[in-house]
C-alpha positions as CSV (number, residue, x, y, z in Angstrom):
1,X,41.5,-100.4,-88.8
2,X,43.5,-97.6,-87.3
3,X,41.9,-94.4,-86.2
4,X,43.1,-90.7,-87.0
5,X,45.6,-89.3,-84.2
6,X,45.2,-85.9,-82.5
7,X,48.1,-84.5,-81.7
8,X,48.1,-82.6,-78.4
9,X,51.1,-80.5,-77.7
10,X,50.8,-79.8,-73.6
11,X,54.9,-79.0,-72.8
12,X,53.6,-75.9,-71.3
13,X,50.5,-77.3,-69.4
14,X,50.6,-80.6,-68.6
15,X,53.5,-78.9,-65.3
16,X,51.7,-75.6,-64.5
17,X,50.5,-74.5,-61.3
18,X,48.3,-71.9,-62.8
19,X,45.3,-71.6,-65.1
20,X,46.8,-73.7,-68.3
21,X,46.6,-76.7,-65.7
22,X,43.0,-76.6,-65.9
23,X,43.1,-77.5,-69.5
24,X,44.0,-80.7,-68.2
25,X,40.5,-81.7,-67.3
26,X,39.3,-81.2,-71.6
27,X,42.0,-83.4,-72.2
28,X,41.1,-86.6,-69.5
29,X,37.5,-86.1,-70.6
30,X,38.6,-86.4,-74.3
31,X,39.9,-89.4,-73.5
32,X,37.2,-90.8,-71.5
33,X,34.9,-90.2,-73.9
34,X,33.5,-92.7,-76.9
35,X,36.0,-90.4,-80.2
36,X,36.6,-92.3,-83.2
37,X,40.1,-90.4,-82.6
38,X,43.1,-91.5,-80.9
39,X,45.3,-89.1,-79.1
40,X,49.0,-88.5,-78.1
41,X,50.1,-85.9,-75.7
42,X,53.6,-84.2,-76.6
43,X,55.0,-83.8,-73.3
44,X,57.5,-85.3,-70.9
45,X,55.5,-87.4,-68.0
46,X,54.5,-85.1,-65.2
47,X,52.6,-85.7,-61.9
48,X,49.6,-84.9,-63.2
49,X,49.8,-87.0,-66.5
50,X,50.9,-89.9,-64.1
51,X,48.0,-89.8,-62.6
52,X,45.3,-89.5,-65.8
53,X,44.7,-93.3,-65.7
54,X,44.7,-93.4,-69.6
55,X,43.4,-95.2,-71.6
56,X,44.6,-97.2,-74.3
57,X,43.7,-94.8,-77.2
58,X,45.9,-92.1,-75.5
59,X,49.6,-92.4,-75.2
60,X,52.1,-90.1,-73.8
61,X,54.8,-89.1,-76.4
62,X,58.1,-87.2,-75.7
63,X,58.6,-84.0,-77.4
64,X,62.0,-85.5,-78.8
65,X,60.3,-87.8,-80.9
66,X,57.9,-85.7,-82.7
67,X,60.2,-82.6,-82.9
68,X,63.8,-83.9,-83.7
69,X,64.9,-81.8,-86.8
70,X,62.1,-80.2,-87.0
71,X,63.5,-76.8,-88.7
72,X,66.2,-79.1,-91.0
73,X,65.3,-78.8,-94.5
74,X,66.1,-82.7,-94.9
75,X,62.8,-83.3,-92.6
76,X,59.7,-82.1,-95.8
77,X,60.8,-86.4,-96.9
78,X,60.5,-87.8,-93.1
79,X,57.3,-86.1,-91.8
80,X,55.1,-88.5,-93.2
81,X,57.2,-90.9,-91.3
82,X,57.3,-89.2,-88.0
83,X,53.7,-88.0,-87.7
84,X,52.3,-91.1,-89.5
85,X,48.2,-90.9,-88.5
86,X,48.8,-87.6,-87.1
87,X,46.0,-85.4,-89.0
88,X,45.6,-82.7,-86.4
89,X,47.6,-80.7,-84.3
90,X,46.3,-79.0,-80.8
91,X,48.5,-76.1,-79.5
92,X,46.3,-75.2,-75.7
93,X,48.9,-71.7,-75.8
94,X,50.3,-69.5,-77.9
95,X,53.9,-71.8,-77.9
96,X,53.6,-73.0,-81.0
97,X,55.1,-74.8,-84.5
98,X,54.2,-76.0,-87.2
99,X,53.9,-79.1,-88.8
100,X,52.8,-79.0,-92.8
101,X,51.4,-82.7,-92.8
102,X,48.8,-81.8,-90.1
103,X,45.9,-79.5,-89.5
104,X,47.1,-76.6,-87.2
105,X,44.6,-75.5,-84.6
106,X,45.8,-73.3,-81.6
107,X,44.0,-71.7,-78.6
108,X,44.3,-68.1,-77.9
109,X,42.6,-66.8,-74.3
110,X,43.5,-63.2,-74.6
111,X,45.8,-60.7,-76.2
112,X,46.5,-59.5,-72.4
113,X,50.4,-59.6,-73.3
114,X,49.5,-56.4,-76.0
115,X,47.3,-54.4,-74.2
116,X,49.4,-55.0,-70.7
117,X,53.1,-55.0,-72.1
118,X,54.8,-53.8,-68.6
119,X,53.5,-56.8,-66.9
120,X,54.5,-59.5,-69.3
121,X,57.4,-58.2,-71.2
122,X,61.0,-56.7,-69.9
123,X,61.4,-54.4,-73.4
124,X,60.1,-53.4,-76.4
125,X,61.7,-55.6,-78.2
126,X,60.4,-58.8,-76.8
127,X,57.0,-56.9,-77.2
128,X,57.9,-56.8,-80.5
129,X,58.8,-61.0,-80.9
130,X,55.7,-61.9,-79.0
131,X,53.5,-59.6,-82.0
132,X,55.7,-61.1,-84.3
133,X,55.0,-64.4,-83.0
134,X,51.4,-64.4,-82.7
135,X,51.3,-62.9,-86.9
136,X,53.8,-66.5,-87.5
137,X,50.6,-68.5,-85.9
138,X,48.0,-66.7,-87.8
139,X,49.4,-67.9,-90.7
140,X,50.3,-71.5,-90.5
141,X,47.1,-72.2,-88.5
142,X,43.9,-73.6,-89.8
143,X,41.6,-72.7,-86.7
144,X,42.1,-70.5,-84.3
145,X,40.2,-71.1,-81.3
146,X,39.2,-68.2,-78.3
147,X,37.0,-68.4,-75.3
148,X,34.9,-65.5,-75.5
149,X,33.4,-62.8,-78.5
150,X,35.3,-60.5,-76.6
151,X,38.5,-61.8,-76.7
152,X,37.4,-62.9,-81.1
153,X,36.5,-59.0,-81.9
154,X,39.6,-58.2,-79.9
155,X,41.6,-60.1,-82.2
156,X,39.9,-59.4,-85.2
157,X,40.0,-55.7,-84.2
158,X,44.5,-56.6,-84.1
159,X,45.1,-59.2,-86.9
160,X,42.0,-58.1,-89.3
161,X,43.3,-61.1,-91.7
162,X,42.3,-63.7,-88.9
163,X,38.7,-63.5,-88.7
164,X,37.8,-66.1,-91.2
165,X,40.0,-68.6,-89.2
166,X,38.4,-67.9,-85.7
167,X,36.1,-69.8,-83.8
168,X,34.8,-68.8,-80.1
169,X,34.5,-72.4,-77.5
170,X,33.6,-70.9,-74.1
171,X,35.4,-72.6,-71.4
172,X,33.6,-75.0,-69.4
173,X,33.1,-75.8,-65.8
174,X,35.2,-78.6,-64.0
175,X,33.7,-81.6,-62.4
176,X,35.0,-80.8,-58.8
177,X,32.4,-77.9,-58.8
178,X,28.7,-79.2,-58.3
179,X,25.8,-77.7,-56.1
180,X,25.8,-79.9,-52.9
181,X,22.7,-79.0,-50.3
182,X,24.0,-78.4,-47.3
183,X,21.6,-78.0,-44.0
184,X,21.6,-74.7,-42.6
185,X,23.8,-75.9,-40.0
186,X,26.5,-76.7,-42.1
187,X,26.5,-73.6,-44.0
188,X,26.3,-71.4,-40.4
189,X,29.5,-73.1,-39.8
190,X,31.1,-72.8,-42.9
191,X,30.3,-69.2,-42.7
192,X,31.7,-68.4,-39.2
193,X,35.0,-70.6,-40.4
194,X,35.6,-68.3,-43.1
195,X,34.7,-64.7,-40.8
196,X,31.7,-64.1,-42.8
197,X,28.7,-65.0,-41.1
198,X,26.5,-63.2,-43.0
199,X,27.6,-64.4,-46.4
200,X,30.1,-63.5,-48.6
201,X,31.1,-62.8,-52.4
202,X,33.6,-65.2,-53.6
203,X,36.8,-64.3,-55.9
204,X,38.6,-67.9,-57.2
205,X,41.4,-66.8,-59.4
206,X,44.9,-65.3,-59.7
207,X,46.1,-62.3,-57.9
208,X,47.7,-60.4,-60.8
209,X,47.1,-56.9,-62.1
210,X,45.4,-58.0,-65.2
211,X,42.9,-59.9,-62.9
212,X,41.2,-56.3,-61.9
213,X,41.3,-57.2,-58.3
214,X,42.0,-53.5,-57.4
215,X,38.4,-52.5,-59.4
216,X,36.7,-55.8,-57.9
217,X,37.7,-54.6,-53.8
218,X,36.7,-50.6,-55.2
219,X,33.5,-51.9,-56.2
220,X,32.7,-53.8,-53.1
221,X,34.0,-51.0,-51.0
222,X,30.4,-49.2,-52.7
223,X,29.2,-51.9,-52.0
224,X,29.6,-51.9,-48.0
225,X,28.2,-47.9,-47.9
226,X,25.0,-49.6,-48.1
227,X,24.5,-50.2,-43.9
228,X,22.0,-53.5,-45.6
229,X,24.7,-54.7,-47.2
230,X,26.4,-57.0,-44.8
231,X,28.3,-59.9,-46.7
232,X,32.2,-60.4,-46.8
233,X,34.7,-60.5,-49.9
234,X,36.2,-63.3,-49.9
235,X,39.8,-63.7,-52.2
236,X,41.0,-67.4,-53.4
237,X,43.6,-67.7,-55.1
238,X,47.7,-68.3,-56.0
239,X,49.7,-65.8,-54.7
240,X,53.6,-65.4,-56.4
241,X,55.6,-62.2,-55.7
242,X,58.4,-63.5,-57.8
243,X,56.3,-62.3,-60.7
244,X,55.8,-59.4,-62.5
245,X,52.1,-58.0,-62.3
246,X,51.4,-59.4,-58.8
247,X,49.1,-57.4,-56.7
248,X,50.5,-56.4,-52.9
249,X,46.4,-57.3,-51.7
250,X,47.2,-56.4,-48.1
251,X,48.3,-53.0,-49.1
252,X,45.3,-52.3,-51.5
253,X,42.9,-53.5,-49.0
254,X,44.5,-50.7,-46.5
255,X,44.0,-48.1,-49.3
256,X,40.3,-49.1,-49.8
257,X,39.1,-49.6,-46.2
């Protein structure tokens, strides 16, 4: 008996460096775990899809196969064809199409490109595409998926029509982070390794302007008024100048003190 197929369409994730790559852990432990699903990823192999160990209800498609005349009016008599058991259809980002013989669902973190145009866009008129893009999505998809009720009222408070289609999964916590007890020793050292031997606050993300790293160092900057108050900020994370949005932190620290 052959089981349904999700369709995962991870072109955009399956190679990135940033955030999106993290997506990549949902998708091993979907496959790990006891589904009555099978699952094909749309993407070209990539280091870390080498390395996933699948297993044999998972296989690795190339976007060629699945896409190939996809906008040709010939294709509404070979779609059944081409997606066969496919009954759903994942889109992790906003990059995406749309397939009438599937289920559409798409995820959606943030409208950051809206509120934040100057970091994301070079003119208004690829402003205007991406809204224009986003209302093409809303329509063709079933279930829209977002990881916080901030980020759902913020779209329902953009795209009224959506809110019926919306559904809020908070994102989850990767295995690689688990408490480990360390002896007060080890955490001394750790401490002094770092420069802050009287503990610290930790920052683990990207150092872009939509981050609010500027606010986060202003606020600790209070913070360090208070002569109790004796812990260190400490800031992980990917920096990439060739990008619009990056934050100069060597400069902003300077500013703050």
């Amino acid at each position: 008996m052959h089981r349904p197929v999700v369709g995962i369409d991870l072109r955009n994730v399956a190679g990135s460096s940033r955030g999106y790559r993290r997506m990549m852990n949902l998708f091993y432990e979907l496959d790990r775990l006891g589904s009555d699903f099978e699952f094909e990823w749309i993407t070209e192999p990539t280091p870390l899809t080498k390395a996933a160990g699948l297993s044999e209800r998972t296989r690795i498609v190339s976007p060629r196969s699945r896409m190939r005349l996809m906008h040709r009016p010939i294709l509404g008599h070979l779609r059944p064809l081409i997606w066969d058991r496919t009954e759903i259809l994942h889109f992790p980002t906003a990059d995406c199409w749309h397939v009438p013989t599937c289920k559409t669902v798409v995820t959606l973190h943030d409208l950051a490109p809206l509120h934040y145009p100057e970091w994301f866009f070079g003119n208004k008129e690829d402003e205007k595409r991406y809204r224009d893009h986003l209302d093409r999505i809303f329509k063709v998809a079933d279930r829209v998926v977002t990881v916080s009720e901030h980020s759902r009222q913020d779209l329902v408070d953009q795209f009224p029509t959506l809110e019926s289609k919306l559904k809020v999964i908070y994102q989850g916590v990767g295995p690689e982070f688990h408490r480990e007890e360390w002896s007060d020793t080890r955490k001394d050292l750790f401490r002094n390794n770092i420069g802050a031997p009287h503990g610290f606050l930790l920052y683990c993300g990207g150092i872009d302007a939509r981050k609010n790293i500027e606010f986060l160092i202003e606020v600790f900057r209070t913070l360090t008024m208070d002569p109790a108050f004796r812990r260190n900020l400490t800031i992980v994370g990917d920096v990439d100048s060739s990008k619009r949005g990056m934050v100069d932190l060597r400069s902003l620290v300077n500013r703050e003190g």
